[in-house]
C-alpha distance (Angstrom), angle and dihedral (degrees) to the residues before:
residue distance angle dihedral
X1 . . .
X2 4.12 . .
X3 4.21 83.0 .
X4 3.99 88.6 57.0
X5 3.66 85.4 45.0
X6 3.85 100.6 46.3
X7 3.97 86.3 50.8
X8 3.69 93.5 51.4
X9 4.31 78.0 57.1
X10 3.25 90.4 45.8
X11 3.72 100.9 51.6
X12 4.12 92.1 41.8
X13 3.85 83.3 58.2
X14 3.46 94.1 51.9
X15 3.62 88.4 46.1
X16 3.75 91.2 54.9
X17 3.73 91.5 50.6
X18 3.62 88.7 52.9
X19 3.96 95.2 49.2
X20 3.69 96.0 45.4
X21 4.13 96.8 33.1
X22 3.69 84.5 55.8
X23 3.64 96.4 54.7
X24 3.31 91.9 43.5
X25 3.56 96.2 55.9
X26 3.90 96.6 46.4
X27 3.34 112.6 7.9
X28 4.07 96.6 174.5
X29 3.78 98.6 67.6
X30 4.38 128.6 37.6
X31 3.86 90.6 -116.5
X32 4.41 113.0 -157.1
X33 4.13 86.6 -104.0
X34 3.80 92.0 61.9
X35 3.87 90.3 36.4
X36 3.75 87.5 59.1
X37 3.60 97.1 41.3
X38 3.50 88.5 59.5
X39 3.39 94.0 53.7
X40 4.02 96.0 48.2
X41 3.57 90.0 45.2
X42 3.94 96.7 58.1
X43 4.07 88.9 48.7
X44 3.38 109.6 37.2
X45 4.06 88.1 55.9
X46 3.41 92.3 43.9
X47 3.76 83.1 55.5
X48 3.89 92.1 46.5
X49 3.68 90.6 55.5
X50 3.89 96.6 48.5
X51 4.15 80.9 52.2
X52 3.85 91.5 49.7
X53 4.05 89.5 40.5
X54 3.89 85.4 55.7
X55 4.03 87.1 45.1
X56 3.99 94.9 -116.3
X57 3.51 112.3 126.5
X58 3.44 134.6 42.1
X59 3.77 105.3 -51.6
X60 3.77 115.8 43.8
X61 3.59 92.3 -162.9
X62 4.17 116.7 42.7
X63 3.44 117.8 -155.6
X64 3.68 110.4 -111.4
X65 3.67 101.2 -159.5
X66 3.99 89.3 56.8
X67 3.68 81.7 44.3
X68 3.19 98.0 62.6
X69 3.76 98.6 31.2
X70 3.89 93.5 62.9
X71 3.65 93.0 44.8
X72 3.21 94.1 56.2
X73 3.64 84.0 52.4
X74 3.73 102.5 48.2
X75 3.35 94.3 51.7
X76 3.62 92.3 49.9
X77 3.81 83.4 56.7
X78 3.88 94.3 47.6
X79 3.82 88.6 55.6
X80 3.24 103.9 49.0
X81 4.14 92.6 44.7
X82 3.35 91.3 48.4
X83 4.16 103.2 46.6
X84 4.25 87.4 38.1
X85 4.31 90.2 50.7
X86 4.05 85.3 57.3
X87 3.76 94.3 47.5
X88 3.97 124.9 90.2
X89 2.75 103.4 -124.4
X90 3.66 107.4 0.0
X91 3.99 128.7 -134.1
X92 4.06 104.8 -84.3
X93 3.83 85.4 -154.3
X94 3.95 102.5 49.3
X95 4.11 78.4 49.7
X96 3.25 87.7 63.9
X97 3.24 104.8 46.7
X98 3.84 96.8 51.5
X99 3.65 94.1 52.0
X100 4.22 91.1 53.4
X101 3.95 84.6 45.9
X102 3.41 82.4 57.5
X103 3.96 97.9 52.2
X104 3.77 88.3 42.1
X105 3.74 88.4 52.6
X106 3.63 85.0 51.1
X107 3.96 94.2 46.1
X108 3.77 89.1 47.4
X109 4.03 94.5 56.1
X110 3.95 90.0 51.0
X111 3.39 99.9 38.2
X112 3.41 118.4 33.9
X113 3.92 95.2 83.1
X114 3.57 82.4 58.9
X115 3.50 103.4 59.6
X116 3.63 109.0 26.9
X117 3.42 115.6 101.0
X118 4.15 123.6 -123.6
């Protein structure tokens, strides 16, 4: 079961390339990459925490608060990626803001072990 698990990782980090390469590389429009990276980054960590909540993986006990925070997040990402690909021309600013959700999504996941306190 940890293989299954450490592909689920493997496919939310290649999700997270996807959404933050593809903002990167054209950060005026949602492009399909970043739509889809989205996407694979709001399941695939859903599926990592029902793993962890089942105590396969790497952490037997997930940190609900993070949790929660980078759901919150993510699907504040998926929203906005999927309401600015149907607009012509899409709002430059909301653009924006999605793809620095997405770093601090990605800031929060390293990080937050780091700085939260016992």
């Amino acid at each position: 079961m940890n293989l299954v698990y450490n592909l689920v990782v493997l496919c939310h980090v290649i999700g997270m390339a996807m959404l933050i390469g593809g903002w990167l590389a054209n950060r005026d429009r949602i492009i399909p990459l970043v739509l889809w990276g989205a996407r694979i980054q709001l399941l695939t960590g859903l599926i990592i925490v029902t793993f962890q909540e089942m105590g396969i993986g790497t952490y037997a006990e997930p940190d609900h608060m993070k949790i929660g925070v980078k759901l919150l997040i993510a699907v504040a990402i998926l929203g906005l990626a999927e309401t600015q690909a149907r607009k012509s021309p899409p709002v430059a600013k909301l653009v924006i803001t999605m793809g620095v959700l997405a770093l601090l999504n990605t800031a929060i996941a390293v990080l937050w072990a780091a700085i939260s306190v016992p």
